[in-house]
DONU-792256 format. One record per residue (C-alpha): residue number from 1; chain; y, z negated, x negated. Coordinates in Angstrom, 1 decimal, m for minus. Layout:
<pts>
{num:NUM | chaine:A | v:Y | w:Z | u:X}
...
</pts>
This chain:
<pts>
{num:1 | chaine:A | v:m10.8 | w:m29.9 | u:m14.4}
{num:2 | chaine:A | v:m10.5 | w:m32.7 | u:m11.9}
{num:3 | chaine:A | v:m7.0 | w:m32.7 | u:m9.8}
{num:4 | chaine:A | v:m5.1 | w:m35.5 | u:m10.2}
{num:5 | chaine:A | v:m3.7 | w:m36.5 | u:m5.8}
{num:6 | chaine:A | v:0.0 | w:m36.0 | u:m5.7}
{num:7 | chaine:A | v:2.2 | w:m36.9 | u:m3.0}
{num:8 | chaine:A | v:5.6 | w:m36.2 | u:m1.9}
{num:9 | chaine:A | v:7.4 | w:m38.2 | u:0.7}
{num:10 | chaine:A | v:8.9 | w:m36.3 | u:3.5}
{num:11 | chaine:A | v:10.4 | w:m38.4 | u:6.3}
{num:12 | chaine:A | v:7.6 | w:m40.8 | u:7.2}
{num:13 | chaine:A | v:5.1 | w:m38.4 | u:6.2}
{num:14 | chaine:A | v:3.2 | w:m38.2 | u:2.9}
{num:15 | chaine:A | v:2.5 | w:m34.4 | u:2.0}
{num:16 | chaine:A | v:0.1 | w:m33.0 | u:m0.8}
{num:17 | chaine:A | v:1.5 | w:m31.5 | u:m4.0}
{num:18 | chaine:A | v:1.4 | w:m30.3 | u:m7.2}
{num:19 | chaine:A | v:4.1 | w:m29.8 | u:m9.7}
{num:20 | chaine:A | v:6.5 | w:m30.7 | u:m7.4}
{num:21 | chaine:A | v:5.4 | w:m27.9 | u:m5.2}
{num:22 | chaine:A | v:4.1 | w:m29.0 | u:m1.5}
{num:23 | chaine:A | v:0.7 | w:m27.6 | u:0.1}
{num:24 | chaine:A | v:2.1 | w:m25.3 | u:2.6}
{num:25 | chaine:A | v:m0.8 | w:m25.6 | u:4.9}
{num:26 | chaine:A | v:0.0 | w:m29.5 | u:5.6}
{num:27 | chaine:A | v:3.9 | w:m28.7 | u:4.9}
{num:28 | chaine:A | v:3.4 | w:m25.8 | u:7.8}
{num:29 | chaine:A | v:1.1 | w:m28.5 | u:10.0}
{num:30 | chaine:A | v:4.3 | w:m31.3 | u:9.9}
{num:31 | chaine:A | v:6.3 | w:m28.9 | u:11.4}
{num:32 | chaine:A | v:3.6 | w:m27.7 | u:13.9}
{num:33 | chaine:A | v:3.0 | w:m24.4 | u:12.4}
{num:34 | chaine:A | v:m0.2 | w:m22.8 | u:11.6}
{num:35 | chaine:A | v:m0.7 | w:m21.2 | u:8.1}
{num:36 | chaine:A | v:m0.7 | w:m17.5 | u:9.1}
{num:37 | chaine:A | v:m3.9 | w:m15.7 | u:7.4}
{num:38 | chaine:A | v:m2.2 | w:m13.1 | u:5.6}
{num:39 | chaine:A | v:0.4 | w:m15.5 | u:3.3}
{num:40 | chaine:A | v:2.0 | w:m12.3 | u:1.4}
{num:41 | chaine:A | v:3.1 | w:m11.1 | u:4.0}
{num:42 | chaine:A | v:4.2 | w:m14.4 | u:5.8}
{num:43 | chaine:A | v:5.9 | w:m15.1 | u:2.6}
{num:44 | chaine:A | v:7.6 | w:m11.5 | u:2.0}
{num:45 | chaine:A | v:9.1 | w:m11.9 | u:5.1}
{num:46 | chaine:A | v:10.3 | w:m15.7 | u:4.9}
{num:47 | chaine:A | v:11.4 | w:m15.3 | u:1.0}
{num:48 | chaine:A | v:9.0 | w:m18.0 | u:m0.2}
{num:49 | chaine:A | v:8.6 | w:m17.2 | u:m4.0}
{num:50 | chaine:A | v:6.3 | w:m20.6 | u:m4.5}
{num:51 | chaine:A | v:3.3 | w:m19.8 | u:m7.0}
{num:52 | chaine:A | v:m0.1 | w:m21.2 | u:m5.5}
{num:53 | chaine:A | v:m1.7 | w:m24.4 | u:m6.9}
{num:54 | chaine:A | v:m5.0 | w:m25.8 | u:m7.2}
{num:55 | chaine:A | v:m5.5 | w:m29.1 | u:m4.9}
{num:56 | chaine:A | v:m8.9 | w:m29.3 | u:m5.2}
{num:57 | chaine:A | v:m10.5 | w:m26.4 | u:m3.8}
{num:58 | chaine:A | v:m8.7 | w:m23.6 | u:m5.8}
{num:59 | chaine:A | v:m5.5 | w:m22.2 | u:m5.6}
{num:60 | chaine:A | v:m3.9 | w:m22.3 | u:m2.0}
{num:61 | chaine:A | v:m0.1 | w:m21.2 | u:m1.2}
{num:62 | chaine:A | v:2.9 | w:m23.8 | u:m1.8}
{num:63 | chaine:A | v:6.2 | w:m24.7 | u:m0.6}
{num:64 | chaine:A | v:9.1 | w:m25.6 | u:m2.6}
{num:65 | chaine:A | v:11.1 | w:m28.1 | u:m0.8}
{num:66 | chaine:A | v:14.1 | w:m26.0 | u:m0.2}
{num:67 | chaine:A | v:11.5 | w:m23.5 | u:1.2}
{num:68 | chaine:A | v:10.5 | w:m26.0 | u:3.2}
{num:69 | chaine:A | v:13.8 | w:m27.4 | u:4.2}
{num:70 | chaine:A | v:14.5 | w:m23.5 | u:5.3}
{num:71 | chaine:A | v:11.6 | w:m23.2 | u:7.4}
{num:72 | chaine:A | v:12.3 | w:m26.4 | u:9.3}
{num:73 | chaine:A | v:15.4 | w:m25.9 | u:10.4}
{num:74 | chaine:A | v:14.2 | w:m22.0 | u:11.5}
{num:75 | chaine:A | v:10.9 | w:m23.1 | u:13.2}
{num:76 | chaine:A | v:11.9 | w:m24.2 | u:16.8}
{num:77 | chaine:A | v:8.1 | w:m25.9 | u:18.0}
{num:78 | chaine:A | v:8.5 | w:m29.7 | u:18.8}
{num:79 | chaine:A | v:7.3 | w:m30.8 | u:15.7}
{num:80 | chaine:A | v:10.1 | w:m29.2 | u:13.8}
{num:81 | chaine:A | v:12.9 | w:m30.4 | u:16.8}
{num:82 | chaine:A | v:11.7 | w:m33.9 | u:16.0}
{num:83 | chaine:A | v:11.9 | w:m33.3 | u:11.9}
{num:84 | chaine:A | v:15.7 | w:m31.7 | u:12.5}
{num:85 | chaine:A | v:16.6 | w:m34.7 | u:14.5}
{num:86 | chaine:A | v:15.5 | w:m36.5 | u:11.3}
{num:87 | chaine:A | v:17.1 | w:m34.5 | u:9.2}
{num:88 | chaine:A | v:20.5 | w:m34.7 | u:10.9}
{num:89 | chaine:A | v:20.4 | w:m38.0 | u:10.8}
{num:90 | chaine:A | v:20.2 | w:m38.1 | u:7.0}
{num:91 | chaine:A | v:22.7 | w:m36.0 | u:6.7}
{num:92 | chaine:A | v:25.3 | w:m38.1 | u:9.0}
{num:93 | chaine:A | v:24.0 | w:m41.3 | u:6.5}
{num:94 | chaine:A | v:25.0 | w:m39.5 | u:3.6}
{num:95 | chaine:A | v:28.6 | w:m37.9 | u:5.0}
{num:96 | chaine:A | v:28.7 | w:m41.8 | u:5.7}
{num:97 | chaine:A | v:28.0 | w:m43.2 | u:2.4}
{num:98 | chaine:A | v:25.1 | w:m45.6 | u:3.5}
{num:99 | chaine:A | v:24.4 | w:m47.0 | u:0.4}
{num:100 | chaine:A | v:20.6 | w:m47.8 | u:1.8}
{num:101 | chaine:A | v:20.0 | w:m44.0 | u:1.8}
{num:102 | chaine:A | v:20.7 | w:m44.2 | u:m1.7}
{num:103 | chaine:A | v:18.0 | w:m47.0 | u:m2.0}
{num:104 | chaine:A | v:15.7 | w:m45.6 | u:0.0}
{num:105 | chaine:A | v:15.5 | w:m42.3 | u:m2.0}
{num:106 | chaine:A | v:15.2 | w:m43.8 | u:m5.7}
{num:107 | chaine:A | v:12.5 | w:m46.1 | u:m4.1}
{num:108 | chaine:A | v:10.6 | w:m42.6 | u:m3.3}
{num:109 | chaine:A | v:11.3 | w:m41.0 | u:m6.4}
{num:110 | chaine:A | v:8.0 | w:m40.7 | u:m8.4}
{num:111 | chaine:A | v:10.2 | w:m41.5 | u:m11.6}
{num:112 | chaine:A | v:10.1 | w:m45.1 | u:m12.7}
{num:113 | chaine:A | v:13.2 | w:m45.1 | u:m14.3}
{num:114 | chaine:A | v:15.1 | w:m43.8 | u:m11.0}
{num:115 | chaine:A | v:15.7 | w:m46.8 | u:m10.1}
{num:116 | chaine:A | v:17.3 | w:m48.0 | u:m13.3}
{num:117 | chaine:A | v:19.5 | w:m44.7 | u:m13.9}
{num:118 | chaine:A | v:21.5 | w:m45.2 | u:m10.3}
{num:119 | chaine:A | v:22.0 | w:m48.9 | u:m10.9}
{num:120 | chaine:A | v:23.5 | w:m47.7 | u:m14.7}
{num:121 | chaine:A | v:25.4 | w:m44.8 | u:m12.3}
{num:122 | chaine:A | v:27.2 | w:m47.2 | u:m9.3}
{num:123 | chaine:A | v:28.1 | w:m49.9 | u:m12.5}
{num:124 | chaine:A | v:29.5 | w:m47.1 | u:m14.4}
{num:125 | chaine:A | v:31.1 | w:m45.8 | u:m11.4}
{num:126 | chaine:A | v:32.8 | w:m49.5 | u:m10.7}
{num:127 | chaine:A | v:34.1 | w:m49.6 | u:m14.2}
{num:128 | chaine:A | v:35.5 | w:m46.4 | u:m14.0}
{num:129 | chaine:A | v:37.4 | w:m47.6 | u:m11.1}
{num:130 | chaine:A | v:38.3 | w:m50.6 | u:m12.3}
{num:131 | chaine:A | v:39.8 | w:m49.3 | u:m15.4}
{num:132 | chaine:A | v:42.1 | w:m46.9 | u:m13.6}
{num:133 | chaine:A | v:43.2 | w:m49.7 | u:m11.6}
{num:134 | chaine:A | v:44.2 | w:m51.9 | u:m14.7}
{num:135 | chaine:A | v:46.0 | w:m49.3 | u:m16.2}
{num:136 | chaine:A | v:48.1 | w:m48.4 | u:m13.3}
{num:137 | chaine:A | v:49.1 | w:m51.7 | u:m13.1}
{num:138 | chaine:A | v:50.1 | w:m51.8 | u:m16.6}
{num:139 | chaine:A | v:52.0 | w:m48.8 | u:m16.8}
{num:140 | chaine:A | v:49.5 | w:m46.2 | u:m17.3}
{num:141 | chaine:A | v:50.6 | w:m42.5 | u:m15.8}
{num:142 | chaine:A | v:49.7 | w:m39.3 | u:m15.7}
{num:143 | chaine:A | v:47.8 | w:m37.4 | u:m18.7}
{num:144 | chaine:A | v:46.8 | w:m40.8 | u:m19.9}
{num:145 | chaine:A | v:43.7 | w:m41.1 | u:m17.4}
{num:146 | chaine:A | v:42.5 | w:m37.7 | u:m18.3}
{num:147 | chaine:A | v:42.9 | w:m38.9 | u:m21.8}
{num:148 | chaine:A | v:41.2 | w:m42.2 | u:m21.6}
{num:149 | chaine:A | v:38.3 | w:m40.3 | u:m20.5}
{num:150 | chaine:A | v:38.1 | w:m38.2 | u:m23.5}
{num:151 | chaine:A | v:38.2 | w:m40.9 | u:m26.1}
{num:152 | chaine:A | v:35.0 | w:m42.6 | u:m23.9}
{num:153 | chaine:A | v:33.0 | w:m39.0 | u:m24.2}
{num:154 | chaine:A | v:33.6 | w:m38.2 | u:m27.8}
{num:155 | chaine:A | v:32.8 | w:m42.0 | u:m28.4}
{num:156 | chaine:A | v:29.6 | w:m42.2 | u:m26.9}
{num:157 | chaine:A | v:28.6 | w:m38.5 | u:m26.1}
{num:158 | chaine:A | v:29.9 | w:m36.7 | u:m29.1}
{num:159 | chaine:A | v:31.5 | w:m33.9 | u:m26.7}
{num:160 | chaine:A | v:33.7 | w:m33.2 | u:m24.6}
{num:161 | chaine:A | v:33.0 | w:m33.2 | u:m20.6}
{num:162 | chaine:A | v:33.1 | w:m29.7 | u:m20.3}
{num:163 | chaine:A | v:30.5 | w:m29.2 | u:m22.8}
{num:164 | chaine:A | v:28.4 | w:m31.4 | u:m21.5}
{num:165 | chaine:A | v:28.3 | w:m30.6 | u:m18.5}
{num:166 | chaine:A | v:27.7 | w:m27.0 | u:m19.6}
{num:167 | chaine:A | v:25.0 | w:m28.0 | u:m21.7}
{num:168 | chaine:A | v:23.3 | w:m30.6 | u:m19.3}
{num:169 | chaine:A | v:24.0 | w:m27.9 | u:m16.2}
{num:170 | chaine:A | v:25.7 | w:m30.3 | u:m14.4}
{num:171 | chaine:A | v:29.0 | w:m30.3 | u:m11.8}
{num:172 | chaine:A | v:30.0 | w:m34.1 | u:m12.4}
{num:173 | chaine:A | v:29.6 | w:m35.1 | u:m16.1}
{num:174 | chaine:A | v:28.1 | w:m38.5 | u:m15.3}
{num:175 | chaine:A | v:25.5 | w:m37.3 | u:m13.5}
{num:176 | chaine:A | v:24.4 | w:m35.4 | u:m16.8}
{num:177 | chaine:A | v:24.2 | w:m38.7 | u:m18.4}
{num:178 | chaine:A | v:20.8 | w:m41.2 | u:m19.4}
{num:179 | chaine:A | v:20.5 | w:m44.3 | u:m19.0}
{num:180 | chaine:A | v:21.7 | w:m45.8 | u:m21.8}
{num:181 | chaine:A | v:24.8 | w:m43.3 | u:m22.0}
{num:182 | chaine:A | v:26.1 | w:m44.8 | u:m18.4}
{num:183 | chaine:A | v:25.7 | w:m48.7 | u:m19.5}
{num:184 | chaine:A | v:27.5 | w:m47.9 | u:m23.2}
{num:185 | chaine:A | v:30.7 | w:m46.0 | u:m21.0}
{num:186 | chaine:A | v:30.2 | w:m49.0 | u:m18.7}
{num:187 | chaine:A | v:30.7 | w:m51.5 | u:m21.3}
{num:188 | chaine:A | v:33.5 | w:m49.9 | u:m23.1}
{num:189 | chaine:A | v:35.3 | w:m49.2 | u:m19.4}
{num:190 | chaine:A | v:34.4 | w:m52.8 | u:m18.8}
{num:191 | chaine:A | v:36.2 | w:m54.0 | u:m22.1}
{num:192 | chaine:A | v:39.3 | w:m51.9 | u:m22.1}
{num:193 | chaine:A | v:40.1 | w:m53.1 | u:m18.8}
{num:194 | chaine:A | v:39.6 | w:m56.9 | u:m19.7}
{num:195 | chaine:A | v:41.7 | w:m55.9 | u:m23.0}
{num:196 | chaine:A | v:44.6 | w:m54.8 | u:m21.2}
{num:197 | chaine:A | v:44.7 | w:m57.7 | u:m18.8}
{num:198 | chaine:A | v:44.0 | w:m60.1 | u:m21.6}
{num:199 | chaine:A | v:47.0 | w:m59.0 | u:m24.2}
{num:200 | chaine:A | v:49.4 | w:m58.1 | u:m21.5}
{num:201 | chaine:A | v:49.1 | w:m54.3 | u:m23.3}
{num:202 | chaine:A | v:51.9 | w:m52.0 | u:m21.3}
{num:203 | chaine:A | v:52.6 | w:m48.3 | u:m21.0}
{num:204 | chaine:A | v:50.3 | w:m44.9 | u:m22.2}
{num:205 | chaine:A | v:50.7 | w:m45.1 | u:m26.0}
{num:206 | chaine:A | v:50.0 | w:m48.5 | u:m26.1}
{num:207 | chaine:A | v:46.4 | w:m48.3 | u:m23.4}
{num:208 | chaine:A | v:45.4 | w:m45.1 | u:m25.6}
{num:209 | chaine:A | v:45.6 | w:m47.3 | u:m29.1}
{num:210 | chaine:A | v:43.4 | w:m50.2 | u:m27.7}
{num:211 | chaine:A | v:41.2 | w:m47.8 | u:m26.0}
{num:212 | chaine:A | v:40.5 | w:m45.9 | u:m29.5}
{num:213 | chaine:A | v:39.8 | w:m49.1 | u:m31.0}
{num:214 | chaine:A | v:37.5 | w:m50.3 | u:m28.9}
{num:215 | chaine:A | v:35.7 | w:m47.0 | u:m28.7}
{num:216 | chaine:A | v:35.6 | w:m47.1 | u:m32.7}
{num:217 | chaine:A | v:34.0 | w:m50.5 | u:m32.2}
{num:218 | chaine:A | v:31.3 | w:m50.0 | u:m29.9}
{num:219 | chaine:A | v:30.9 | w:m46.8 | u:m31.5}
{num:220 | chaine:A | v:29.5 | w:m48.6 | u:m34.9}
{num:221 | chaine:A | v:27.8 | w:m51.5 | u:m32.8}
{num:222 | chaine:A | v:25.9 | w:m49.3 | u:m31.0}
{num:223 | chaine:A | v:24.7 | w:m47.5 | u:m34.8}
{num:224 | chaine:A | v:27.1 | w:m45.9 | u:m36.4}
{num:225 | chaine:A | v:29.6 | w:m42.3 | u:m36.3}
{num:226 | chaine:A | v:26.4 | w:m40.6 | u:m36.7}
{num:227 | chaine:A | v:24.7 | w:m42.0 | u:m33.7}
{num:228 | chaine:A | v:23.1 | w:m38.9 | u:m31.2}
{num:229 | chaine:A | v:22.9 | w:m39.8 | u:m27.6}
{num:230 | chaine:A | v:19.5 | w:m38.7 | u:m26.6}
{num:231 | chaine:A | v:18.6 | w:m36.2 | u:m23.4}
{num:232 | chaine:A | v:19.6 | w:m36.6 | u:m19.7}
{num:233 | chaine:A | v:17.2 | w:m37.0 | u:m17.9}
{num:234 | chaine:A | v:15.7 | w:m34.2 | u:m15.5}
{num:235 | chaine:A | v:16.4 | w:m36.0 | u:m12.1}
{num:236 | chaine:A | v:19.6 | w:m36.0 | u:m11.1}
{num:237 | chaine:A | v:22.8 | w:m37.1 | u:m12.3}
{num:238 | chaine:A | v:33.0 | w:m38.4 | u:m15.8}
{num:239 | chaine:A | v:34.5 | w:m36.2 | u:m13.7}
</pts>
């Protein structure tokens, strides 16, 4: 059977894999290690629990990436001094919240819809924000947010966020969610918010009857009571 090339992106570098699992000969190389001749016991002794894969040649011993991750920040040659300098710095960029990082990463995802799913995620994000916002200013208080985001999930997901994210195996509910699941909470958010500026709506009772309504609505324009979001996706992805 003829191997299809696979790459993963680490850093600069572009490493050999299969399955999502790296060739730990070239993963051991980037960090200037040699692959030891006896692997059982290198890997007893490092915990690496990768199963081998076939790049070509037959099978040959892998590397997760947490595996990997493990071994470079243990490993103290130059090569893996220069990788941790990387490393930090991609950790200070995300403590930061460089949005470029963000960017940079779906650009190297192998999955074309990536991309699309963490534009759907920031929008979604925004509307979320922006919703709390109007409500504030219009009287909203306490349970009422929690609440608001209850009508949104059994609207469009048909559970609760504790479900879901039980179900999906997820912390942060939205990151359980597809594509299509972010931009239909996006445009309800969205239209809530514009709702309650538009008709001047005051106080809890009031934001939770527009906010049912409109859920009802895009509920039946989006097909119907008996509508079934599809699967989240594997990558990834309210709180």
């Amino acid at each position: 059977m003829k191997i299809v090339p696979q790459k993963i992106r680490v850093g600069t570098h572009s490493l050999p894999a299969q399955g999502g699992f790296l060739h730990a000969q070239s993963a051991l190389g980037l960090l200037g290690l040699a692959i030891p001749a006896d692997w059982a016991s290198y890997a007893r002794t490092h915990a690496l629990i990768s199963p081998a894969r076939d790049f070509g040649i037959g099978p040959e011993p892998t590397l997760s990436l947490p595996e990997f991750v493990r071994l470079g920040f243990e490993a103290q040659t130059p090569q893996a001094r220069r990788w941790q300098k990387g490393a930090h710095r991609l950790l200070a960029r995300m403590f930061a919240g460089d949005v470029r990082l963000s960017a940079e990463i779906a650009e190297a995802s192998p999955d074309p819809q990536a991309g699309r799913w963490l534009h759907a995620r920031l929008e979604n994000q925004n509307a979320r924000k922006a919703l709390m916002t109007t409500v504030a200013r219009h009287g909203g208080s306490s349970e009422v947010y929690g609440q608001l985001g209850s009508i949104s999930n059994a609207s469009v997901l048909g559970m609760d966020s504790a479900t879901l994210r039980r179900e999906r195996g997820v912390k942060v509910t939205r990151d359980g969610l597809n594509t299509d699941e972010l931009l239909r909470l996006s445009y309800l958010e969205s239209a809530t918010a514009r709702a309650i500026e538009g008709r001047g709506v005051q106080g809890n009772a009031a934001i939770l009857n527009l906010h049912r309504a409109l859920a009802a609505r895009e509920r039946q324009t989006w097909g119907g009571d008996s509508a079934r979001p599809s699967a989240a996706p594997s990558s990834s992805q309210a709180g």
